[in-house]
PLY file of the C-alpha trace (Angstrom):
ply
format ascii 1.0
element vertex 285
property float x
property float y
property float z
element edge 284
property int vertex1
property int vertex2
end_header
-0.57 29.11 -27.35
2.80 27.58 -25.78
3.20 28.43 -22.45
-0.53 29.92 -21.71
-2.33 28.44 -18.67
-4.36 25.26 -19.32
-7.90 26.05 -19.16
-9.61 24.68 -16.22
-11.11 21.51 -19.00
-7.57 20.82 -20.26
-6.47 21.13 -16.13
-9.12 18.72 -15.22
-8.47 16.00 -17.97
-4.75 16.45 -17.32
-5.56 15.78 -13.04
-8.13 12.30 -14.47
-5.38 11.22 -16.79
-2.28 11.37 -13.95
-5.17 9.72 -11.63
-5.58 7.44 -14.47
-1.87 6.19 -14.99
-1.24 6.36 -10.53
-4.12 3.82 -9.98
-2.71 1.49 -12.76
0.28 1.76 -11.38
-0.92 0.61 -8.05
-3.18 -1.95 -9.64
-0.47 -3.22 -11.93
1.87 -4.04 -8.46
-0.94 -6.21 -7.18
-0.97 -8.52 -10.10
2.54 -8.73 -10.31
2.88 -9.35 -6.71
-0.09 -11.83 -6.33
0.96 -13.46 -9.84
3.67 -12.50 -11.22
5.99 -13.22 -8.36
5.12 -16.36 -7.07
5.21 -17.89 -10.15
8.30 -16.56 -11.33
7.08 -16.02 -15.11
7.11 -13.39 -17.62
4.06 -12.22 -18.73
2.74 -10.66 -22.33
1.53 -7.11 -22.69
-1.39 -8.19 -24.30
-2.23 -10.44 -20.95
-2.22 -7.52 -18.67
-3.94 -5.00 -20.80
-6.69 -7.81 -20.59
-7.04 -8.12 -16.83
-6.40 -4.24 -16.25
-9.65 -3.47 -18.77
-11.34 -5.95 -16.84
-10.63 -3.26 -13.87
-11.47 0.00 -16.22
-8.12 1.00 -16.58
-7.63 2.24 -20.07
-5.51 0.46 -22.35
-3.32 3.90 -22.93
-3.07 4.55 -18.95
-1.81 0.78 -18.50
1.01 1.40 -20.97
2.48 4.90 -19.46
1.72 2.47 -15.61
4.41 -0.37 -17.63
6.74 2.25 -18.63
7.04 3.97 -15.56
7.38 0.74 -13.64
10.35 -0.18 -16.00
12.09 3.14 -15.40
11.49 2.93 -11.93
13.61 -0.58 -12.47
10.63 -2.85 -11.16
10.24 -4.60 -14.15
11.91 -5.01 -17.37
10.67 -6.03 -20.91
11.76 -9.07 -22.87
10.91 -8.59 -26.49
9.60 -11.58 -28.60
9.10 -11.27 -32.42
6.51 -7.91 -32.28
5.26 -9.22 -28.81
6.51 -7.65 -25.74
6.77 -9.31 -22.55
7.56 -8.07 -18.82
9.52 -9.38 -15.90
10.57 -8.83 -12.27
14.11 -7.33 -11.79
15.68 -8.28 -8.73
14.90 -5.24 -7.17
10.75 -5.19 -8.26
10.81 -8.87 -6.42
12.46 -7.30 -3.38
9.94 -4.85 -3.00
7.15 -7.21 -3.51
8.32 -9.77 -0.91
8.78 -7.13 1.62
5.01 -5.51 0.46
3.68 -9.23 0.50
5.36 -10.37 3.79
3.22 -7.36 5.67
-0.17 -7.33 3.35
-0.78 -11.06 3.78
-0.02 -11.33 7.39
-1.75 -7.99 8.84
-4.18 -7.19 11.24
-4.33 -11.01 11.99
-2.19 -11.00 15.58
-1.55 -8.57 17.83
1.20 -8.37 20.36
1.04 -7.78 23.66
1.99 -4.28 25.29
4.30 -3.59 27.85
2.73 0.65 28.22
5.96 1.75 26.19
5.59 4.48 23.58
8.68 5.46 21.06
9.36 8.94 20.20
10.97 10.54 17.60
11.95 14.73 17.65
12.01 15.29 13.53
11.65 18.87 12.53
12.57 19.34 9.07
12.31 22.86 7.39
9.27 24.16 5.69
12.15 25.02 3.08
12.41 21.56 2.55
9.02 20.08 1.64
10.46 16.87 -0.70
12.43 15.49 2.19
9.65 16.27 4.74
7.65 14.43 2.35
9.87 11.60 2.43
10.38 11.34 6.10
6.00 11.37 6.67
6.00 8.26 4.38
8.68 6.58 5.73
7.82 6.64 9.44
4.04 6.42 8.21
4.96 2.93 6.89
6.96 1.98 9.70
3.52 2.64 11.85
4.11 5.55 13.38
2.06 8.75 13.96
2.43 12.38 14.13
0.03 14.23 16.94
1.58 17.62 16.24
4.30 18.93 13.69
7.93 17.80 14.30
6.68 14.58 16.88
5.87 10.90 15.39
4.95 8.57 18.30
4.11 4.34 18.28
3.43 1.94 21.22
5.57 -0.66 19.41
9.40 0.03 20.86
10.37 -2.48 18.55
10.09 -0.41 15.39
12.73 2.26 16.65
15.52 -0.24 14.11
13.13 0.86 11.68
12.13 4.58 11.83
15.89 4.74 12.43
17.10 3.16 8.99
14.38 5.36 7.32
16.11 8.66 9.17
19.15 7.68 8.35
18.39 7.14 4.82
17.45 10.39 4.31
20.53 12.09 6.20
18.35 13.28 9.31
19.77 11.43 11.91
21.86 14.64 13.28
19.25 15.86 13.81
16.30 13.70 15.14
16.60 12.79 18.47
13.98 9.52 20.30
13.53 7.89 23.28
11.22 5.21 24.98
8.82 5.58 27.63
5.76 5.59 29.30
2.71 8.03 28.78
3.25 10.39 31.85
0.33 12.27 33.98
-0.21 15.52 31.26
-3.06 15.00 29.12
-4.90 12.27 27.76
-3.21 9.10 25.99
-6.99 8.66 23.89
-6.70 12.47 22.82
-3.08 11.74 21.57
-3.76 8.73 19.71
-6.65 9.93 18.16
-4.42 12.91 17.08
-1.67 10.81 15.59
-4.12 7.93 13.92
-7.63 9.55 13.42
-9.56 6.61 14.32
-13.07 7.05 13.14
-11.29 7.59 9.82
-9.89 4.44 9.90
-13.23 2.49 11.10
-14.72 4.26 8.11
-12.42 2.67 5.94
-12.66 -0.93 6.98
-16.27 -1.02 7.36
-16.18 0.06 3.53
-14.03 -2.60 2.78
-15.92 -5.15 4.61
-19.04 -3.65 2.86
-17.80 -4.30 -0.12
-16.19 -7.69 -0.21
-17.86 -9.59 2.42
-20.85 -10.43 0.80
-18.73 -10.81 -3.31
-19.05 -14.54 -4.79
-17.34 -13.98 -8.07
-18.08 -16.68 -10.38
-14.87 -18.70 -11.90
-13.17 -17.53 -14.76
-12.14 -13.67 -14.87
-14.35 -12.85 -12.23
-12.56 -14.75 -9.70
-9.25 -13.12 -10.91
-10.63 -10.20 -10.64
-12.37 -9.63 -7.81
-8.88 -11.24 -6.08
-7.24 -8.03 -7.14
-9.47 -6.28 -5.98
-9.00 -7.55 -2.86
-5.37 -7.24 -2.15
-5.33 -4.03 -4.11
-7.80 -2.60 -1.59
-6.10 -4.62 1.83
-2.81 -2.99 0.29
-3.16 0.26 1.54
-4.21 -0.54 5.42
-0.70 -1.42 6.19
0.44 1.95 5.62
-3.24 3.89 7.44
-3.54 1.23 10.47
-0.41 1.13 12.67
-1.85 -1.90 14.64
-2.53 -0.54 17.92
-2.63 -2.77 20.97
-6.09 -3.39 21.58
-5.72 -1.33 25.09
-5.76 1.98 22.42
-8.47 0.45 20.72
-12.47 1.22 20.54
-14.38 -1.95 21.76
-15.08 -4.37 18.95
-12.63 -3.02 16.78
-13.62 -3.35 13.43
-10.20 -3.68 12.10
-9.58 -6.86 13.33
-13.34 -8.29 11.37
-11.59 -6.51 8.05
-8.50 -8.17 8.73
-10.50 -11.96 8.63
-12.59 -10.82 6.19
-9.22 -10.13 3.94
-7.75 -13.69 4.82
-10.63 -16.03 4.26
-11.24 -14.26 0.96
-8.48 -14.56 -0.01
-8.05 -18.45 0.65
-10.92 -18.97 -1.09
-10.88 -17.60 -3.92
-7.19 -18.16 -4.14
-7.53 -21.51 -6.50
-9.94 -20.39 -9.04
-7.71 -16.85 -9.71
-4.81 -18.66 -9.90
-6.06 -21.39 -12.56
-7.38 -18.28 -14.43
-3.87 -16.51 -14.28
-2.32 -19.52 -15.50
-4.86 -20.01 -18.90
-4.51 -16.60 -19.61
-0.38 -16.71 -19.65
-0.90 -20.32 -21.66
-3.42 -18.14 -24.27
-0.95 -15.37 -24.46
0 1
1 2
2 3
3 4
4 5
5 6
6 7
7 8
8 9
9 10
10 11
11 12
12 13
13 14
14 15
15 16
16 17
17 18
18 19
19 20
20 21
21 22
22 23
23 24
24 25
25 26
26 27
27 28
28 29
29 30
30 31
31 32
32 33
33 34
34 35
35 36
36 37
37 38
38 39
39 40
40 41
41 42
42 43
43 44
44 45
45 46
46 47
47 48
48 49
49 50
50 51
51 52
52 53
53 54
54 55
55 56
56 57
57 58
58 59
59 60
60 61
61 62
62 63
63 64
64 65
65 66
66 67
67 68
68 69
69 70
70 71
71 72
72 73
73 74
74 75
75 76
76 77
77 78
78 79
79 80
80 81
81 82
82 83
83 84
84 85
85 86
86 87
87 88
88 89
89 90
90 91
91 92
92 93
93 94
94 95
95 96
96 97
97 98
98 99
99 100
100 101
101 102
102 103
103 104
104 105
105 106
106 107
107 108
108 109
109 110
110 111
111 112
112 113
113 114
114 115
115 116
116 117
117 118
118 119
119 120
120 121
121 122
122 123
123 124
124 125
125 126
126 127
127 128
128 129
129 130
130 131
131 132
132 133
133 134
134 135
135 136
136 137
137 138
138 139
139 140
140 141
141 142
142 143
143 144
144 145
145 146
146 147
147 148
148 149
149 150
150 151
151 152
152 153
153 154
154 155
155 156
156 157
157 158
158 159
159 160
160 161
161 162
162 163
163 164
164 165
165 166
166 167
167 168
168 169
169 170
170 171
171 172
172 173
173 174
174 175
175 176
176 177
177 178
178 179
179 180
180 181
181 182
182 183
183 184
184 185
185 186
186 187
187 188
188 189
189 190
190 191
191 192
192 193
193 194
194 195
195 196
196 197
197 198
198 199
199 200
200 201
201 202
202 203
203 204
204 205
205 206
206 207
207 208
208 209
209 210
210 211
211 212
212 213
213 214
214 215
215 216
216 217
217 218
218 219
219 220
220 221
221 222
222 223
223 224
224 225
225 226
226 227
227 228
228 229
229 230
230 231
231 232
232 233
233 234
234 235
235 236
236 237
237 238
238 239
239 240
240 241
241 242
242 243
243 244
244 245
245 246
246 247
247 248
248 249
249 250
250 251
251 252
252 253
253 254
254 255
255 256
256 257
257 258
258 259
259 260
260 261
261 262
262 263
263 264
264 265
265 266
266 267
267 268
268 269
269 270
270 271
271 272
272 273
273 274
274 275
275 276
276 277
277 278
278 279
279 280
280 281
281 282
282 283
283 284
């Protein structure tokens, strides 16, 4: 009846179906951004529903991913007799240069560190769980980490411009309060890194995705253009887990840095053949 609990079945196909519609989503950015973008061209409906089943994404999930993207004001829709095709707005192409501009170069150089950490004081209210929400992703994408409630620490000084314009955004910056400086005598720098980054987590990412691609020779055609999705849309989300430690913070043979070669000569070489498949599939319509 209306307003009676979903049974735990209806629950659980409700939970695969939201699942189902997030990782088009996510998979639909990464072929407009490795695509889309650089070629500047609209593409059909029909065209994308054929590379996202070729990634077992369900032709109804791929829809709600398109319409979601439109409202978001990523993308817009240029109708064509019955045929529907999409586009970048300004704003979806801003957000994919930015997300391009860090995905393509990461994890390839590291700077060198002068022993300087950045601290931010953020305590936001329990009461107010959105904008805490907010603020984690925001500083969590600016590469900074959070070894206890209310603290977010990063060995890059530089990145205080941006954790600031992400406070400010979000009408903290009353009330957050940082400062540079070195790790003092109290405790362990390791200990606090480990708290803020959770290192062996990360390793056990990147030796997954090396486990995965390093060994891949797609064949030309759809595989190819496939299996580059794949690619970025896997590299995509170590921007926002890794916050590029110097080395000094670093295990010994970090394995980050063989993910990060393994992601860039992949990518070159597999670059042509997904291309020239991209391109027949937008000339077949």
């Amino acid at each position: 009846m209306p307003g009676d609990d979903q049974s735990p079945a209806a629950a659980s196909m409700t939970r695969r179906q939201q699942a189902g519609s997030k990782s088009a989503q996510s998979l639909l950015m990464s072929v407009f951004g490795e695509f889309v973008l650089p070629q500047g061209e609209p593409v059909w409906t029909s065209t994308l529903l054929h590379v996202l089943a070729g990634l077992e994404i369900e032709e109804k999930s791929a829809r709600q991913a398109l319409t979601r993207m439109a409202a978001k004001g990523w993308i817009e829709s240029e109708r064509a007799g019955r045929r529907v095709r999409w586009a970048l707005t300004g704003t979806g192409r801003t957000l994919l240069r930015e997300g391009a501009e860090r995905i393509y170069s990461f994890g390839r150089e590291r700077d060198s560190w002068d022993g300087r950490w950045l601290v931010l004081l953020a305590s936001v209210p329990e009461s107010k769980r959105d904008l805490r929400h907010q603020l984690r992703n925001g500083l969590t994408w600016a590469g900074l980490g959070s070894p206890i409630p209310g603290v977010w620490i990063s060995p890059h000084a530089s990145r205080e411009a941006e954790a600031k314009q992400v406070v400010e955004n979000l009408g903290l910056d009353p009330v957050v309060l940082s400062f540079c400086g070195p790790f003092a005598g109290i405790g362990s720098e390791r200990a606090m890194v480990e708290q803020a980054w959770h290192l062996d987590d990360l390793a056990a990412a990147y030796e997954e995705f090396v486990r995965e691609f390093a060994g891949l020779r797609p064949a030309a055609g759809d595989q190819a253009l496939l299996a580059q999705i794949r690619l970025v849309h896997e590299w995509r989300r170590f921007p926002r887990l890794d916050p590029q430690l110097p080395l000094e913070l670093l295990p010994p043979h970090w394995i980050g840095v063989r993910a990060a070669n393994v992601f860039t000569d992949l990518h070159r070489q597999w670059q042509d053949a997904a291309q020239e498949r991209w391109a027949a599939l937008i000339t077949e319509g």
